[in-house]
N, C-alpha and C positions, 0 to 999 in steps of 0.2 A: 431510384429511391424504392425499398423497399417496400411492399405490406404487409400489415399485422394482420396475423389471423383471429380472429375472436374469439375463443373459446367460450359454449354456452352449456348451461346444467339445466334441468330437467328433473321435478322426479316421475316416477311413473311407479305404480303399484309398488314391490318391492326394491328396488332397482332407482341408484340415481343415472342417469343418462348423460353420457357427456359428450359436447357436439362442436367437431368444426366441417367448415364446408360440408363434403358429403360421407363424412365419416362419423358413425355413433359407436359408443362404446358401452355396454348395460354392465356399469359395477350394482352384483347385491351388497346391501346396504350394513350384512354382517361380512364383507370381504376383509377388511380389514381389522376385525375387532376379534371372534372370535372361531376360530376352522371349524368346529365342531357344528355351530351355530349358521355356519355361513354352509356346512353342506347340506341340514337340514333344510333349509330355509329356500336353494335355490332345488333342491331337489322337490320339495312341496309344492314350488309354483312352477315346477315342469308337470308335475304327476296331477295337477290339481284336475278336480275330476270335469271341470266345465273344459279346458284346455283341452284334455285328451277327447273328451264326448265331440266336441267340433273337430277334431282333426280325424274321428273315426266317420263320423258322417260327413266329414266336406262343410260343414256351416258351420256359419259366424253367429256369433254372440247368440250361444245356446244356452242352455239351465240345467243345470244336471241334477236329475229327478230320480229317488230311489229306487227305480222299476228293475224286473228282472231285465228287462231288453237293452236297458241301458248298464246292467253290469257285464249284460254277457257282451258287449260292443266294449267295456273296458277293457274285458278279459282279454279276448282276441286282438283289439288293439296293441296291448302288452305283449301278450305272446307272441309279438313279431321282432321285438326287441332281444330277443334270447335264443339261442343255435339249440337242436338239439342234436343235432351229430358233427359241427364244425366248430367244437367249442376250445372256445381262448380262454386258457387256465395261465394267471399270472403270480407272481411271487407277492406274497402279504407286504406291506412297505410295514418294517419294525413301530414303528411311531404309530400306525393303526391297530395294530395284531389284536389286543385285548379285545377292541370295540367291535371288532369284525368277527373274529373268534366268539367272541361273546353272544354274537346276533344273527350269526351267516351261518345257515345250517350244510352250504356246498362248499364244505373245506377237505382239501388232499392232503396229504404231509407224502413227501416224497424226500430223498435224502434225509432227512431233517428239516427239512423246509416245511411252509404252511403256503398252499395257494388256496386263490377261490378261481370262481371263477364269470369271466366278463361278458356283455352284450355283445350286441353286434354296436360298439360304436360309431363308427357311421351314419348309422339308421337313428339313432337317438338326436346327432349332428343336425341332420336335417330334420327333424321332428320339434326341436329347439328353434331352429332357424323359420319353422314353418309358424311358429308362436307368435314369433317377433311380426315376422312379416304381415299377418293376419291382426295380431291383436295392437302391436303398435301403429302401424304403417297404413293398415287399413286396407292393404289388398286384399284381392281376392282369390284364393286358389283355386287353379284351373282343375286339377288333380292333384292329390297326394303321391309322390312317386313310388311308395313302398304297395302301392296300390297295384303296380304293375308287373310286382314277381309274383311266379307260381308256385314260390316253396322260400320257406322262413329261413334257406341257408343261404339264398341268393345274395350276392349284393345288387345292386341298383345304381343300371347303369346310364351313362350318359346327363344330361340336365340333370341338377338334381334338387330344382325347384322351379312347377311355372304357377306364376301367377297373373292377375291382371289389375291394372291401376284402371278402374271406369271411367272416372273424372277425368283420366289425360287419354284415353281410349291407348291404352298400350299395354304391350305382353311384355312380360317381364320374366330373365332367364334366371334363375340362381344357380350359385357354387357356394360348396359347403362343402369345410377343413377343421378338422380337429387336429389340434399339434401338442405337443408338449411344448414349443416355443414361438410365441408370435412371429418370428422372423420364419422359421421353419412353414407356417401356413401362411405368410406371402410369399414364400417360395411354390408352394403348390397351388397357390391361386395363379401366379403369374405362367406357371407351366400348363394350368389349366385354360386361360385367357387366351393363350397363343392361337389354339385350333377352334376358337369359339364361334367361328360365321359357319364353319363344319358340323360343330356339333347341333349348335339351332338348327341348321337343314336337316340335319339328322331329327332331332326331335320333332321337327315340322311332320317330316315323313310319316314317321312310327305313332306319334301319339296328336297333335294337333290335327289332322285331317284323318286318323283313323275314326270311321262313324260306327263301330262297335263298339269305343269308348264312352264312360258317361261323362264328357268334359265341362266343366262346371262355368255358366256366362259367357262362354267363347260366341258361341252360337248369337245370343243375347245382344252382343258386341260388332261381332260381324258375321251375319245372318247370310247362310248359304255360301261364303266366301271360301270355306276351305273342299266342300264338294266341288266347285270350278277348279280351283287354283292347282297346277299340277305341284310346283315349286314354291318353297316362302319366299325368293323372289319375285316372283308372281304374286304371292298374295299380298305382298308392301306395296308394289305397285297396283294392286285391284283396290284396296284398302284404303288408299290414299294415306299411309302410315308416317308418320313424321317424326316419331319418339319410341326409342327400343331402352326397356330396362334392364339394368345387371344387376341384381343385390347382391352381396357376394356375405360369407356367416365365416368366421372365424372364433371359434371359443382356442383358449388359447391358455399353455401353463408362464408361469414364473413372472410375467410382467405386470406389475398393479398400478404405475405410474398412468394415470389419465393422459397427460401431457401428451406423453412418453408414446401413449400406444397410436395415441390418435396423428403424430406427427409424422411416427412410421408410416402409417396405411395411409395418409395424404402423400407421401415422398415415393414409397415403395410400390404402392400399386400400378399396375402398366395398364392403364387406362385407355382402351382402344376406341374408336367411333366405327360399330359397326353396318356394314349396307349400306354405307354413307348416309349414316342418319344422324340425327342427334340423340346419342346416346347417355345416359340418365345413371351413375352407380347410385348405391345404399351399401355401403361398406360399413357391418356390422361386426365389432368384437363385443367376444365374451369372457373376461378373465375369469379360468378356473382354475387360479392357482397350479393344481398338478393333475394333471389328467387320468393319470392314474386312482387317485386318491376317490375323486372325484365319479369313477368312472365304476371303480368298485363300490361304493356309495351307493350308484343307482342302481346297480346291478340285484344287489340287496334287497333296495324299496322295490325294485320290480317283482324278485319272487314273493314278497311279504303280500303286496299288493293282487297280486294273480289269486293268492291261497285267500284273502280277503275277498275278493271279488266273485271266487268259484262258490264262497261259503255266500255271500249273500244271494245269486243266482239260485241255488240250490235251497236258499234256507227256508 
């Protein structure tokens, strides 16, 4: 005999939230009604200034106050978002031209064509992903991973989100994919998930027991454990560690069906128990329609925002 699975809603600030077992889905609540409307909308409450000032300082539930200190922390936060020598010029999608044309002062015309040009996607990925996790979920970030390149052309390798749950005392790893097709980013979750007790060790190595880093609550959590511990299994074992989390961030084009996405990522995901633990997901989609669309959108609000942001620094 089979089970039903229950599908539950939520709303949450802008965003209705749709939920089975450990799968959430954040539709914005203009996804379906109007594109123009719906890229404003979810690009405002990525860019909102309380959202980026906690992700530029590392804390929670901060206040964003009109001071020079706090725009020049926007500034710089943004300016990591954008290449200035590895830059991805893409073709205008016809159906945006006028809007974009109209508003985007970084336009090329090559053949005949019209490009702009885009972030570092990626980085934005997990800057999204790092929102959720913090302002819904309630963890705690150990670090911001963009924190750890020395030049805004880098990507950012390895983990590409740690956190910590304090209430269940456990670290929690994330993966983050932006796809044009939801099926396309459980494909590179599940390629990603393969080598994942690798890469934790890896990340244990480099950043959880590096004591040059400023790592946020670890310490707080488990006090003096990563200066002994040579290995992270060493340190599950000194920890007495019982619970490892995965979140995994999928923003994703073309699928709007709630059902639809959420039956996927319960069926598709290759859900592993790592270091023989019990192992915890947070499988997070974000339908954004077309990524591209989407992707050019912000790329936009970012230089509008910088040139905002340098005028009130300065003004």
């Amino acid at each position: 005999m089979s089970t039903t699975i229950k599908f539950t809603s939520k709303k949450y600030k802008t965003f209705e939230v749709h939920n089975i077992v450990d799968n959430f889905s954040f539709f914005h609540i203009e996804i379906k009604n109007d594109e123009s409307l719906f890229l404003k909308g979810l690009s405002d409450y990525i860019f909102n200034e309380d959202n980026l000032l906690c992700y530029a300082k590392n804390i929670k539930a901060i206040n964003f106050e009109p001071e020079r200190r706090n725009y020049v922390s926007l500034f710089r936060e943004l300016h990591n978002f954008i290449d200035d020598e590895n830059i991805d010029w893409v073709e205008i999608d016809l159906d945006l031209e006028d809007v974009l044309v109209d508003e985007y002062d970084k336009v090329k015309i090559k053949n005949g064509k019209k490009f702009i040009r885009l972030s570092k996607i990626g980085r934005i990925g997990e800057y999204i992903f790092h929102i959720f996790l913090s302002d819904y979920f309630n963890f705690n970030c150990i670090i911001p991973k963009v924190k750890l390149t020395t030049d805004r052309n880098m990507s950012v390798y390895g983990i590409d989100a740690l956190f910590l749950d304090k209430t269940n005392q456990m670290i929690l790893f994330g993966e983050s994919k932006v796809a044009n097709k939801l099926d396309n980013g459980i494909t590179l979750v599940n390629k990603s998930l393969k080598n994942y007790e690798k890469e934790i060790r890896e990340e244990y190595s480099l950043v959880l027991s590096n004591s040059h880093l400023k790592l946020n609550g670890l310490e707080d959590l488990f006090p003096g454990q990563t200066e002994v511990c040579i290995t992270f299994d060493e340190f599950l074992t000194q920890t007495n560690t019982k619970n490892i989390g995965v979140p995994i961030f999928i923003a994703h084009g073309e699928e709007i069906d709630h059902k639809v996405i959420l039956q996927r990522l319960h069926k598709k995901i290759n859900r592993t128990r790592y270091f023989n633990l019990n192992t915890i997901y947070y499988v997070i989609s974000l339908p954004i329609i077309n990524k591209r669309k989407l992707f050019s959108y912000l790329t936009n609000t970012i230089s509008e925002k910088l040139e905002e942001y340098n005028a009130s620094a300065n003004g």
